[in-house]
N, C-alpha and C positions, 0 to 999 in steps of 0.2 A: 723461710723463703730463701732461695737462692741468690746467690750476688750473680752481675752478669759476667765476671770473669771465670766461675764456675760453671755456667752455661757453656759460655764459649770453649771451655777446656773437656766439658760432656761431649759437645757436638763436634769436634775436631777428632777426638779420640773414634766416635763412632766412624766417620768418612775413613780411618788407616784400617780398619778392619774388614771394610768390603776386600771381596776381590771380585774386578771383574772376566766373568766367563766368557764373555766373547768371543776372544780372538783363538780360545783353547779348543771350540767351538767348530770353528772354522776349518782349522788344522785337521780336526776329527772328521768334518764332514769331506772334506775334499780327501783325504786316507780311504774314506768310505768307498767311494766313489772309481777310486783309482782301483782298487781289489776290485768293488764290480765288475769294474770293465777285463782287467786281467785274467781271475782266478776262468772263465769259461774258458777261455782259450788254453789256458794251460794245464785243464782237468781232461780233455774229451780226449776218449778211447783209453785203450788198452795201455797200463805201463810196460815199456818194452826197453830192454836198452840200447840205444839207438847208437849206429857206427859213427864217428868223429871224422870232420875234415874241414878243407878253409871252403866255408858257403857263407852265403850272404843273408842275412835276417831279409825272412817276408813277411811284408802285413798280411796278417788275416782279417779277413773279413767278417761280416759278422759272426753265424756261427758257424766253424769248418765242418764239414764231414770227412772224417778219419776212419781209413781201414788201417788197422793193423796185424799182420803178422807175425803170432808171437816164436817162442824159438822152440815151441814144439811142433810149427808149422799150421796153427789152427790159426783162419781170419777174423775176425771177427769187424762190424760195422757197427761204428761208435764203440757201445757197452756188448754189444748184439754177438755174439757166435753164430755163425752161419756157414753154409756149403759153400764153393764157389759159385755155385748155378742159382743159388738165390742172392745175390749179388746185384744185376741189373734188376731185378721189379724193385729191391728194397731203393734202391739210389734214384731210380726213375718216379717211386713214390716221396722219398725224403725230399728230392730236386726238382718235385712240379714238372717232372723231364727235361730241366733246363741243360741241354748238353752241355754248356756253356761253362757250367758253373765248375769251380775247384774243387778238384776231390785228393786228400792228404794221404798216401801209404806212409807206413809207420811199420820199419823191418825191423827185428831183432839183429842186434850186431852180427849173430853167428849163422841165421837162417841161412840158408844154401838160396844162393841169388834167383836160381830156376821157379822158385816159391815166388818170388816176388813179380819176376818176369808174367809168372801165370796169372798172377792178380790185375796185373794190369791190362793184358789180353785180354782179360773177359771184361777190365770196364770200358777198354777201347773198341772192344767187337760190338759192345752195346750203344755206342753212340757218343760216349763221354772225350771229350776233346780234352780237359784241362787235367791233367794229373801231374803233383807234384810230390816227390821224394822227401821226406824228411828227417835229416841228420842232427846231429850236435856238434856245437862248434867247439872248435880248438881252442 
């Protein structure tokens, strides 16, 4: 039989060996959470390398729609390569037609701006109000 100071020296030693996972837990899940919400916004469309200047960070919204421009001159909507002229039905299908809503171009630093200028024509002739440029900051 055991004496009870051997007890008490079993059960003491047992409680230094836990560890609690908790708070290790927590850290991980709110990590989780924070990439959720980031990585869309920073994967959609085309990678391009985009010209430098002093702009200002904009929220996005949920999820943007992005054309881009790459520097051999092909656009493409989101992942999509397409003509110019399929352009308005795809944006007017992806936006429910909301004229409204934000639509992101995405130039390659070196494309000849006349490329860009023509992108935006056709989603302004189509009815889309909100177009914004997107650069990289200094």
């Amino acid at each position: 039989m055991q004496s009870r100071g051997n007890r008490r020296k079993l059960y003491n030693s047992k409680l230094a060996m836990t560890v609690n996972m908790a708070p290790f837990v927590d850290v991980l899940f709110v990590l989780l959470i924070a990439f959720m919400i980031v990585m869309p916004a920073t994967l959609s469309g085309v990678n391009v390398k985009l010209p430098r200047g002093t702009i200002k960070p904009i929220s996005i919204d949920k999820d943007p729609v992005t054309i881009t421009v790459t520097d051999g001159g092909d656009v493409y909507l989101q992942d999509d390569i397409m003509k110019l002229s399929q352009l308005p039905p795809r944006l007017g299908v992806i936006l429910g037609n909301n004229f409204e809503s934000t639509i992101y171009i995405k130039g390659h630093k070196d494309i000849d701006y006349g490329r860009v200028m023509d992108v935006m024509r056709v989603i302004s002739d189509a009815g889309f109000t909100n177009v914004s440029l997107v650069g990289k900051r200094d």
